[in-house]
N, C-alpha and C positions, 0 to 999 in steps of 0.2 A: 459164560457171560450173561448178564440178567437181562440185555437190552436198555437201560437206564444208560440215561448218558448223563455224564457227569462231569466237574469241574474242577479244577484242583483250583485249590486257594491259599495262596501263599501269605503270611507273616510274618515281622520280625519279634523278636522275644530277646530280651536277655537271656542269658546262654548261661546264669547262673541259677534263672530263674526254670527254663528247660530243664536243667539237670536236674532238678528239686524234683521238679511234677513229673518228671518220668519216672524219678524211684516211687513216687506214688502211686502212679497209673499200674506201673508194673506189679506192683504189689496187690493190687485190685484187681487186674487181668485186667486192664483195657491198657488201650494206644491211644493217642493222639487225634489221630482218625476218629476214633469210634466217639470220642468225648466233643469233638468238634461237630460231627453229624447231631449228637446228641442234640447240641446248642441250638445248632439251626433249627432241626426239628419242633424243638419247644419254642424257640421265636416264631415259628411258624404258626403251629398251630394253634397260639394265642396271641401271637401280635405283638409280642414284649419281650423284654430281654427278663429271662425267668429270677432276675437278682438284684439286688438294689446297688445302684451307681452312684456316688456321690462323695461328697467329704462329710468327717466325720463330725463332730464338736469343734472339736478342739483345732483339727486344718484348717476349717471356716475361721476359725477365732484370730490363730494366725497369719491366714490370707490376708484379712479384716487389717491385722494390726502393720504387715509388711504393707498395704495400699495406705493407711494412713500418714505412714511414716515417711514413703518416697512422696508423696506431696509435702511435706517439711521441707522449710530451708536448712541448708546448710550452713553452719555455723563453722567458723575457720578460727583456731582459736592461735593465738603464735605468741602469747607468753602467759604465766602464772594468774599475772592480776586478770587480764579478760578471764579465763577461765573463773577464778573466783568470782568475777561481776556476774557472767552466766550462772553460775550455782547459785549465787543468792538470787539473782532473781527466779530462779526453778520455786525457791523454799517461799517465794510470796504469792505463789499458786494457791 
């Protein structure tokens, strides 16, 4: 034993997404373990998560367009003609 006392640290993960990264750790010769100390380590000893976090283009763009759209009204349409008065009015945009 080293004398280091230590911590376990538990996560949950998709279990589709574990089976992936395990055929890959294994193939690389590391564990779980050893990839997660890695992490810490490097958080540690500069203060940062060593990878960039964020959304891409295009999920922003998305995001962007799903938040504009739930602030729209809802439009109830219950027969042919409303629908047609709604479309024409779209095409005087």
């Amino acid at each position: 034993m080293s004398g280091k006392a230590t911590t376990k640290v538990q996560v949950n993960v998709d279990q589709k997404v574990v089976n992936r990264v395990n055929l890959i750790l294994k193939s690389i010769g590391q564990s779980p373990t050893s990839i997660i100390n890695s992490l810490y380590h490097a958080i540690d000893n500069t203060g940062k998560i060593p990878f960039e976090i964020g959304l891409t283009a295009k999920q922003k763009a998305a995001l962007d367009i799903q938040q504009i759209a739930s602030n729209q009204p809802t439009k109830v349409i219950h027969n042919a003609k409303k629908f047609e008065e709604i479309w024409a009015d779209e095409d005087e945009d």
